[in-house]
C-alpha positions as CSV (number, residue, x, y, z in Angstrom):
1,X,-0.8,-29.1,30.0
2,X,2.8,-29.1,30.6
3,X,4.8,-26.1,32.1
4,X,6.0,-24.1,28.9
5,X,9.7,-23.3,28.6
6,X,10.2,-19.5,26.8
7,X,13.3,-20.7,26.1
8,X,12.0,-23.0,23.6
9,X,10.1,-20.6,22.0
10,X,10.9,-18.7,18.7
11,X,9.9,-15.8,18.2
12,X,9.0,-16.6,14.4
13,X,6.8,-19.5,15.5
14,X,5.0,-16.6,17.5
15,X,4.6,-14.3,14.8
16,X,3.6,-17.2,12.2
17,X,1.0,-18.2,14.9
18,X,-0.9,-14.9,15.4
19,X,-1.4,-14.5,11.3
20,X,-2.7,-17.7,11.5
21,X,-5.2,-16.8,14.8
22,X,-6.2,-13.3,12.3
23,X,-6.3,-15.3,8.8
24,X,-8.7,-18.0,10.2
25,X,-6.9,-20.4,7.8
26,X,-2.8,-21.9,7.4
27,X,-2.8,-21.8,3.9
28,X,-4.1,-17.9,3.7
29,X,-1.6,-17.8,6.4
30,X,1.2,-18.9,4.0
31,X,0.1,-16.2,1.2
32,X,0.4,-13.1,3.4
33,X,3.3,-14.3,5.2
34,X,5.1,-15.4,1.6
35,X,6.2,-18.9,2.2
36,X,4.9,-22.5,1.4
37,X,1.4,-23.9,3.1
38,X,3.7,-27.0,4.5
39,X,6.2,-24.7,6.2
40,X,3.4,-22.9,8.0
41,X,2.6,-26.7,8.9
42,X,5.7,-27.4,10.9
43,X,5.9,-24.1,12.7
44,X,2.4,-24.4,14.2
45,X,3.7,-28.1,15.0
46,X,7.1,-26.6,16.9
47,X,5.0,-24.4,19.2
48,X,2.2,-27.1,19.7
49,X,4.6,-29.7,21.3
50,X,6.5,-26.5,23.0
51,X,2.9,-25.4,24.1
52,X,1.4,-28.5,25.2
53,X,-1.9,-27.5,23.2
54,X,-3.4,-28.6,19.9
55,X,-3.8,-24.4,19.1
56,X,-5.8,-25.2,15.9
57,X,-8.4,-27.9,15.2
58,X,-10.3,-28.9,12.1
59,X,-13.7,-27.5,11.9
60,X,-16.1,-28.1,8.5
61,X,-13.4,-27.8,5.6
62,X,-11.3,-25.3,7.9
63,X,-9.9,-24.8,11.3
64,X,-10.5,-23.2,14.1
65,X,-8.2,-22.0,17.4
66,X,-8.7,-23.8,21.0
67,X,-9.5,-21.7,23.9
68,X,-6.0,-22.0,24.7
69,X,-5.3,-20.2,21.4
70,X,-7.4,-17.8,22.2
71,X,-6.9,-16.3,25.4
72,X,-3.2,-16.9,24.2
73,X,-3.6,-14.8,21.4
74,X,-3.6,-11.3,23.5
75,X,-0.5,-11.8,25.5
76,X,1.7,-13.0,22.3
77,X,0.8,-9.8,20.7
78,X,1.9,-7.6,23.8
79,X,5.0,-10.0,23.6
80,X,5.6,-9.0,20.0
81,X,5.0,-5.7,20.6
82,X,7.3,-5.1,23.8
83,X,10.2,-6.7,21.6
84,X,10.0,-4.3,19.2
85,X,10.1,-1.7,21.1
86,X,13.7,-2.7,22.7
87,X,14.6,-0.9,18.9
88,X,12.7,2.2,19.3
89,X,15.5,4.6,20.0
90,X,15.2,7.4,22.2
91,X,12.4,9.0,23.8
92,X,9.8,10.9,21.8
93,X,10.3,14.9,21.5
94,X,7.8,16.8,19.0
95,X,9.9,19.1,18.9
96,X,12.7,17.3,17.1
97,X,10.9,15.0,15.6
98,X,11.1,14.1,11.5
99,X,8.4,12.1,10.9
100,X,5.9,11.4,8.2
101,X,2.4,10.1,9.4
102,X,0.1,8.4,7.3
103,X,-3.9,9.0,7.8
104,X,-6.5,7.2,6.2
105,X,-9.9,9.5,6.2
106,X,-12.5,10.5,3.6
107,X,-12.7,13.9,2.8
108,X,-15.6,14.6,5.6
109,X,-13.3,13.3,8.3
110,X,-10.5,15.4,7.0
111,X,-11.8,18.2,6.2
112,X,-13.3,18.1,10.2
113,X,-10.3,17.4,12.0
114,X,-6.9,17.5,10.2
115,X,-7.3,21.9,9.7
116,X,-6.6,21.8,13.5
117,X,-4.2,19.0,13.9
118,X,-2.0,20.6,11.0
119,X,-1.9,23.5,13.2
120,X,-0.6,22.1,16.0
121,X,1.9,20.0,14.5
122,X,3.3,23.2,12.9
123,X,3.1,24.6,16.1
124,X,4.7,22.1,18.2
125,X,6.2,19.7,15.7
126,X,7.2,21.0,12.7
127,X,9.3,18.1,11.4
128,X,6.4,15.7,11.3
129,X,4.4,16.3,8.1
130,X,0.8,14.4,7.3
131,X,-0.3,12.7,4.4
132,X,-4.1,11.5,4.1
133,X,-5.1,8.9,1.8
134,X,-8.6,7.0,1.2
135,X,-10.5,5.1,3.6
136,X,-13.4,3.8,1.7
137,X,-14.6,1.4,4.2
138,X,-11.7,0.3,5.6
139,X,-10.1,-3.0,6.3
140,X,-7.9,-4.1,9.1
141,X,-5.0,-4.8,6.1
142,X,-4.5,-1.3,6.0
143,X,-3.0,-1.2,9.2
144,X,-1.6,-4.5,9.7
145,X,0.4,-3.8,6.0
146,X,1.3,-0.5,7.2
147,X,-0.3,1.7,4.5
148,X,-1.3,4.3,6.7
149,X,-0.9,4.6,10.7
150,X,-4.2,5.5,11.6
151,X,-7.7,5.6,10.4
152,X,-10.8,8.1,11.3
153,X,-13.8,6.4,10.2
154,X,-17.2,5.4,12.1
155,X,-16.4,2.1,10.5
156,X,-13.9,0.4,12.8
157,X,-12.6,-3.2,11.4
158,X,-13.5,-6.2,13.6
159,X,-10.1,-7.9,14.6
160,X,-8.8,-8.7,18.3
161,X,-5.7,-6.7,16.9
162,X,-7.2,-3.1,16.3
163,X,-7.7,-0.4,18.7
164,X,-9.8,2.2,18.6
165,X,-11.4,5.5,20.4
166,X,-14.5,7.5,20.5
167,X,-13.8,11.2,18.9
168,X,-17.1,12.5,18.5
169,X,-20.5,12.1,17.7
170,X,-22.5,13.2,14.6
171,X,-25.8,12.2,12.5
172,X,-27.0,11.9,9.2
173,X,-29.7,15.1,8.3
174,X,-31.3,16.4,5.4
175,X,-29.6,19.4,4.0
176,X,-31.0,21.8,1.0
177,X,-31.0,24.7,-0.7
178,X,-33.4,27.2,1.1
179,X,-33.2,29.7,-1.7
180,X,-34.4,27.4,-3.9
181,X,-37.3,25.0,-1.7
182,X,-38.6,24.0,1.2
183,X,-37.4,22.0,3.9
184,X,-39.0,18.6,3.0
185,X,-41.6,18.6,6.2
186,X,-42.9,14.9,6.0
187,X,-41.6,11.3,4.8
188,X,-43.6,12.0,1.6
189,X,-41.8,15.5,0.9
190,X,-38.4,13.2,1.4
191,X,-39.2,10.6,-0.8
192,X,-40.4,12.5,-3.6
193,X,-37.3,15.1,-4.3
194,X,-34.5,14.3,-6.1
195,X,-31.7,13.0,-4.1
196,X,-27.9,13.8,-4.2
197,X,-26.5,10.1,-3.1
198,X,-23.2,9.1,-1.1
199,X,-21.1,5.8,-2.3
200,X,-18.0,5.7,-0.5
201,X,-15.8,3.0,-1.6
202,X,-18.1,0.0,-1.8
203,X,-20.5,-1.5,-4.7
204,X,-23.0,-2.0,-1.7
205,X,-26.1,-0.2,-1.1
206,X,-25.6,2.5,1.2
207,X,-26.7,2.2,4.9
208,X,-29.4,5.2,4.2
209,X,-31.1,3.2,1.3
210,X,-30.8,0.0,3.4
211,X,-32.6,1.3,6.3
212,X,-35.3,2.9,3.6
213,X,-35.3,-0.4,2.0
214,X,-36.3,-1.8,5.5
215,X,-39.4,0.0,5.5
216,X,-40.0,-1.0,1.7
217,X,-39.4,2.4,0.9
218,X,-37.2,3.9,-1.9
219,X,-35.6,7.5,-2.9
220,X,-35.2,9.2,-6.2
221,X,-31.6,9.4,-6.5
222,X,-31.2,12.0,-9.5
223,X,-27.3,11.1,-9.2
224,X,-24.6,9.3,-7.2
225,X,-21.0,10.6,-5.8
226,X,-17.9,9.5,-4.1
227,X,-16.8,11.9,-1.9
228,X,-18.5,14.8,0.6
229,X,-16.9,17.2,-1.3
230,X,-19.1,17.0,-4.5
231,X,-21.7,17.9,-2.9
232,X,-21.9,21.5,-2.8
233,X,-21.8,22.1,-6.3
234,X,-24.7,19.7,-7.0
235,X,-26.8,21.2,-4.0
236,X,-26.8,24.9,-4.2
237,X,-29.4,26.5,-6.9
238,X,-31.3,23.5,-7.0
239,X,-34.2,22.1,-5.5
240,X,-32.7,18.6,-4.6
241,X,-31.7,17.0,-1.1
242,X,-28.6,15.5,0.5
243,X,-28.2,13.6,3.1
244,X,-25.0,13.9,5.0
245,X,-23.3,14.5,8.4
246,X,-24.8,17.2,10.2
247,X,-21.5,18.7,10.9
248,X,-21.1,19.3,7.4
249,X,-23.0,22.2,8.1
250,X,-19.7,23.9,9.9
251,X,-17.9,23.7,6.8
252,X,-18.2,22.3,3.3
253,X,-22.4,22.9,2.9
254,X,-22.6,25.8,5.4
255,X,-24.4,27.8,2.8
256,X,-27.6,25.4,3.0
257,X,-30.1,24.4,5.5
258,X,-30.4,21.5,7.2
259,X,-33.8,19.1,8.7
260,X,-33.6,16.3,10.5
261,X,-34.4,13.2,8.9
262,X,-37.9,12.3,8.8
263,X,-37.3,8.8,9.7
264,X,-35.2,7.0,12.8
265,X,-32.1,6.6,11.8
266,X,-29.1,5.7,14.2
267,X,-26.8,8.6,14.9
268,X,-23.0,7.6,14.5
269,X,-19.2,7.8,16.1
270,X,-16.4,8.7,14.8
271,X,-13.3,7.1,15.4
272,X,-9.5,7.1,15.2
273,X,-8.7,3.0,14.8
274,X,-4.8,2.4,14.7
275,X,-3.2,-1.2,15.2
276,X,-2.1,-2.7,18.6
277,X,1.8,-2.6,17.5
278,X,1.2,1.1,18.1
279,X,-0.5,1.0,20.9
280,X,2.8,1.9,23.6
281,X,4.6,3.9,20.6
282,X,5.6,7.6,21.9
283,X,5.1,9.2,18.5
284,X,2.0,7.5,17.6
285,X,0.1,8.2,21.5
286,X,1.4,11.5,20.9
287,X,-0.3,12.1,17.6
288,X,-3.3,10.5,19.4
289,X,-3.6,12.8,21.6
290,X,-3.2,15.8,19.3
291,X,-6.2,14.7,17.2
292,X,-8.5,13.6,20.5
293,X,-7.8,17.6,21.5
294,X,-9.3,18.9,18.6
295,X,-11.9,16.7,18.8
296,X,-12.2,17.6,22.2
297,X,-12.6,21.5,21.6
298,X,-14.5,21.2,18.6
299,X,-17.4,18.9,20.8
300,X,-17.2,21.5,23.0
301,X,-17.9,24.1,20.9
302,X,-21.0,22.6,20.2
303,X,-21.9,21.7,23.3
């Protein structure tokens, strides 16, 4: 491989290069970044001879990136990101600050951690103001487009250019009404009751019924919701059983009892996922670490 000159380089030919490496393909490449299949063509042409590599090859009826490509991949993103920092201005001050940031969460996740972050940014930074918007299960566009700046889900998207931290642990238990049954004390007692049932922003069966399924098992699922926050008022004065976060117990179902499931079922994390352009950002580490202190004191208040 010959020496590679930086001069050479364009910065462009960088960029168009990484959405090719995430897309997996130069004509979905072309879509997102708005211009013709062939001119995507040429650019990846440009940096092969100023590279000295082939960086994609065919493979079936698409392509796929060399090792050079991808070990390559890393480095031009830190690149990229370094450059545009050269235009972020001054240093961050919380203080001063006049900011709007943009977090994606269902109402679980929010209602568990953004009561204490909103205190401290009215504490410390009251020019920066929050707005939350739906997760669903979410997808690595919803950070590379820039519709929010950070997700909290246990759901973190699988792409080289997402980051993401640990915030706390939690697991799925039974919760009920205990002025109006039992705790359901055996598979059989589970599997009988009526069922409040969680879909959160996808057609697909949900992980619980999937790992029932496993067993060739099924629930009674008396009716279906979208959000955390329904089910309360479905719960309480009647005999059926929903399965949700245990922590839910601290806040929106703290009324009802809880059992743990009468099955294995994996325990979860949560985490905050944010894209590598924000990795260095003063602002956005700051918020960071706002939101891993109050997961911080609320593990340790259950610790």
């Amino acid at each position: 491989m010959n020496p590679v000159e930086p001069f050479n380089l364009d910065l462009r030919a960088l960029a168009t290069f990484l959405v090719v490496l995430d897309e997996g393909s130069v004509s979905r490449a072309a879509v997102t970044l708005g211009v013709s299949q062939s001119a995507v063509s040429h650019t990846l042409e440009r940096l092969r001879q100023a590279l000295g590599d082939p960086l994609f090859v065919k493979s079936g009826r698409g392509i796929t990136p060399t090792r050079y490509a991808q070990q390559a991949g890393p480095h031009i993103r830190q690149v990229l990101d370094d450059l545009r920092a050269l235009s972020s201005g001054p240093p961050f001050s919380p203080q001063t600050a006049e900011l709007v940031f943009t977090i994606a969460a269902n109402d679980y996740e929010r209602d568990l951690l953004l009561p204490g972050l909103l205190a401290t940014l009215r504490e410390q930074a009251p020019g920066i103001r929050l707005q939350v918007i739906a997760a669903g299960i979410p997808s690595a566009e919803l950070l590379r487009q820039e519709t929010c700046d950070l997700i909290v889900s246990p759901h973190p998207p699988e792409a080289s250019d997402i980051m993401q931290r640990g915030l706390m642990a939690d697991r799925m238990v039974v919760f009920y009404d205990p002025a109006q049954r039992e705790p359901p004390h055996t598979l059989a007692d589970f599997l009988k009751a009526d069922h409040i049932s969680l879909m959160l922003g996808s057609a697909e069966q949900p992980g619980l019924d999937q790992a029932l399924s496993a067993r060739n098992l099924r629930r009674t699922k008396r009716v279906s919701v979208s959000n955390f926050s329904a089910l309360a008022s479905l719960l309480y004065g009647t005999d059926m059983l929903a399965v949700a976060p245990e922590r839910m117990g601290q806040q929106l179902l703290s009324r009802a009892a809880w059992v743990p499931l009468p099955f294995d079922y994996k325990p979860f994390t949560l985490l905050m996922i944010w894209h590598q352009r924000y990795q260095n950002d003063a602002a956005h580490r700051w918020l960071r670490n706002q939101i891993n202190a109050v997961a911080a004191t609320m593990n340790g208040m259950t610790q």
